[in-house]
C-alpha positions as CSV (number, residue, x, y, z in Angstrom):
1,X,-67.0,36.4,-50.8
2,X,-63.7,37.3,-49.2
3,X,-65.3,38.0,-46.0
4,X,-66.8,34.5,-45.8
5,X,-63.5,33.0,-46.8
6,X,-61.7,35.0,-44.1
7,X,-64.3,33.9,-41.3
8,X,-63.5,30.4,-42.5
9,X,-60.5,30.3,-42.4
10,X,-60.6,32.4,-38.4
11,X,-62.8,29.9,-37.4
12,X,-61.0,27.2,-38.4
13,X,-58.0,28.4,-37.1
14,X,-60.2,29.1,-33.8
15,X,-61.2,25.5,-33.7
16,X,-57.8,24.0,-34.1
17,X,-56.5,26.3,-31.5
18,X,-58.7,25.1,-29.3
19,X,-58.4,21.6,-29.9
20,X,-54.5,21.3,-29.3
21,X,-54.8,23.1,-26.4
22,X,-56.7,21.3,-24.7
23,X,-55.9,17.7,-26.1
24,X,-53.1,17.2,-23.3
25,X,-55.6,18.3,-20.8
26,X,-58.4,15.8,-22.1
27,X,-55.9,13.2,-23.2
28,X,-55.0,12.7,-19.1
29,X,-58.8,12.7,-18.3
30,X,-60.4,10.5,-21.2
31,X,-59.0,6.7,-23.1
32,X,-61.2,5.6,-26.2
33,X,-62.3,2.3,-25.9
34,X,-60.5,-0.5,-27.7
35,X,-61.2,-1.2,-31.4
36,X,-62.5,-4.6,-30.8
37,X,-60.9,-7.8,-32.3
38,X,-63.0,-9.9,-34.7
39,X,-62.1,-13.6,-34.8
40,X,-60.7,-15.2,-37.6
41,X,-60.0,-11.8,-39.2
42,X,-56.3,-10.9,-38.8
43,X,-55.6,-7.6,-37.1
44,X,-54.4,-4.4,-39.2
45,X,-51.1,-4.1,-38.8
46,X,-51.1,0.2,-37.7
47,X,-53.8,-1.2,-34.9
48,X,-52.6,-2.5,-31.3
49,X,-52.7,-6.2,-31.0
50,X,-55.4,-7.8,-29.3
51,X,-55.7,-9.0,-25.9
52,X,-54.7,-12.8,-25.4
53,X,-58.1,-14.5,-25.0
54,X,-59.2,-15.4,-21.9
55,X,-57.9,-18.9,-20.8
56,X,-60.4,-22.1,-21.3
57,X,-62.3,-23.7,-17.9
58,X,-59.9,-26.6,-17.2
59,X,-61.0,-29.8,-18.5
60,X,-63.1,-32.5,-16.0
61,X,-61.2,-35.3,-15.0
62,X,-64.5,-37.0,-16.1
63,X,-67.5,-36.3,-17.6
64,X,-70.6,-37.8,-16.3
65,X,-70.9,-35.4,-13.4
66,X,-71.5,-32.7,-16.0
67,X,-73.7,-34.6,-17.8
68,X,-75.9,-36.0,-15.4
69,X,-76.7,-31.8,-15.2
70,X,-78.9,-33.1,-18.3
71,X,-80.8,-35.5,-17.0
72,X,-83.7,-33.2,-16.8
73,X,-83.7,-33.0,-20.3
74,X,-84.7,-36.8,-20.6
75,X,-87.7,-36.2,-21.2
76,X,-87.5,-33.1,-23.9
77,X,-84.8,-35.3,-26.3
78,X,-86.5,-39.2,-26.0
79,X,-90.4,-38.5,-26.3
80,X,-91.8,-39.3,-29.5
81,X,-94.8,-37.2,-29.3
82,X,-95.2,-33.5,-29.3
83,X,-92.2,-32.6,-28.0
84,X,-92.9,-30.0,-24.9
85,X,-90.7,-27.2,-24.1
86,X,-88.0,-28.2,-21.9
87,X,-87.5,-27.3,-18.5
88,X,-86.0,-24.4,-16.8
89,X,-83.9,-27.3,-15.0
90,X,-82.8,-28.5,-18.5
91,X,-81.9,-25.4,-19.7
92,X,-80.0,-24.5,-16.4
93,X,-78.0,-27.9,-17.2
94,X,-77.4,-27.1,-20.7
95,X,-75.9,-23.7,-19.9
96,X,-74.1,-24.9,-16.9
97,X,-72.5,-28.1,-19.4
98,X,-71.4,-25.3,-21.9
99,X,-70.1,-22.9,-19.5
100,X,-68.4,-25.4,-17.0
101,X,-67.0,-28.3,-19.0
102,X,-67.2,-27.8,-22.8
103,X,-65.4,-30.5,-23.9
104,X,-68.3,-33.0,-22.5
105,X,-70.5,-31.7,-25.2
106,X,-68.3,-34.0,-27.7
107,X,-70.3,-36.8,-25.5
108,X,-74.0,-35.1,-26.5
109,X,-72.5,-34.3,-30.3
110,X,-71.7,-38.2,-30.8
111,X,-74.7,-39.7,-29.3
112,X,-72.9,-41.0,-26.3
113,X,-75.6,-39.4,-23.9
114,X,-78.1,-42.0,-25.3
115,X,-76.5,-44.1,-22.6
116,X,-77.6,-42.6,-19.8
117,X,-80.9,-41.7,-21.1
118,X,-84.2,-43.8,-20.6
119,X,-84.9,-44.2,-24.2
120,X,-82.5,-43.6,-27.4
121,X,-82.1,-39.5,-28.0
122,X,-84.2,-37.7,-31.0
123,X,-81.0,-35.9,-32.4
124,X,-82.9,-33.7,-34.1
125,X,-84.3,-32.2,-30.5
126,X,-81.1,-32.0,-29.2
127,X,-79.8,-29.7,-32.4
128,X,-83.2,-27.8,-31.2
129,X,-82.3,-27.6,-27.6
130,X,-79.5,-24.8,-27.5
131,X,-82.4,-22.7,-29.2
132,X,-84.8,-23.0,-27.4
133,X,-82.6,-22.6,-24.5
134,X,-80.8,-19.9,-25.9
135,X,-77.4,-21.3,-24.9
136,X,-74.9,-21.0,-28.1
137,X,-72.6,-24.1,-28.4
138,X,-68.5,-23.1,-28.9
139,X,-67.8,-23.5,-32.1
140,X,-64.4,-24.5,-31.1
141,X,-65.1,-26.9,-29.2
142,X,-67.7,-28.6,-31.7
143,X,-64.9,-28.4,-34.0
144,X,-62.6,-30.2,-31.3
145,X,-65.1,-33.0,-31.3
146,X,-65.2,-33.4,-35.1
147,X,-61.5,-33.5,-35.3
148,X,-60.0,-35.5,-32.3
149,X,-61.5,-38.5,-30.5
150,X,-62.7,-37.5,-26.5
151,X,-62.2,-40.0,-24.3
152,X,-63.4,-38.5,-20.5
């Protein structure tokens, strides 16, 4: 038994050795990768702060530009029918709309689209649309139109 305990502890001892040797050697050659931030949780306080998120696209002057990118979805949110899955043109709109101007979604959220559509919009196919698109909507923003009044 006191054999074992004496390798323990020589290995252990070994291992440590080794380790702090070479930690200002590996310490020059390797970086961990951040602990990433999780938002709305607050940071730990022993952790480094996060990174300032990246900055927002500017905002349009206007809208309609960006959402005339949906006109190929016309079809997808006024048909009463069946709906049909929407085009790779509509989707490509969608994503562009979310990526490029955000803020114009506060325009689709209220039903303001329904202007420059052919017929009134389902609103239930354009909850559906980001889906089937798989395009995720900023929450933030959504929140933004909730809150304020857009005027673009």
């Amino acid at each position: 038994m006191a054999l074992f305990k004496c390798l323990c502890v020589f290995l252990l001892s070994l291992l440590l050795a080794f380790t702090f040797t070479n930690a200002d050697e590996e310490a020059s050659r390797r970086t961990l990768p951040p602990i990433p931030c999780i938002p709305g949780r607050p940071r730990p306080p022993w952790l480094p702060p996060c990174s300032p998120p990246s900055p927002p696209p500017p905002q349009p002057a206007e809208c309609y530009t960006s959402l005339s990118g949906l006109m190929p979805c016309a079809d997808f949110l006024t048909s009463t029918g069946v709906p049909q899955a929407p085009s790779s043109a509509c989707c490509h709109g969608l994503r562009s709309l979310v990526t490029d101007a955000p803020i114009c979604l506060c325009h689709v959220v209220s039903g303001d689209i329904s202007k420059l559509l052919p017929a009134p919009m389902i609103p239930r196919r354009m909850v559906e649309l980001p889906r089937l698109c798989a395009v995720s909507f900023p929450r933030a923003t959504l929140r933004q139109c909730i809150s304020e009044s857009i005027i673009y």
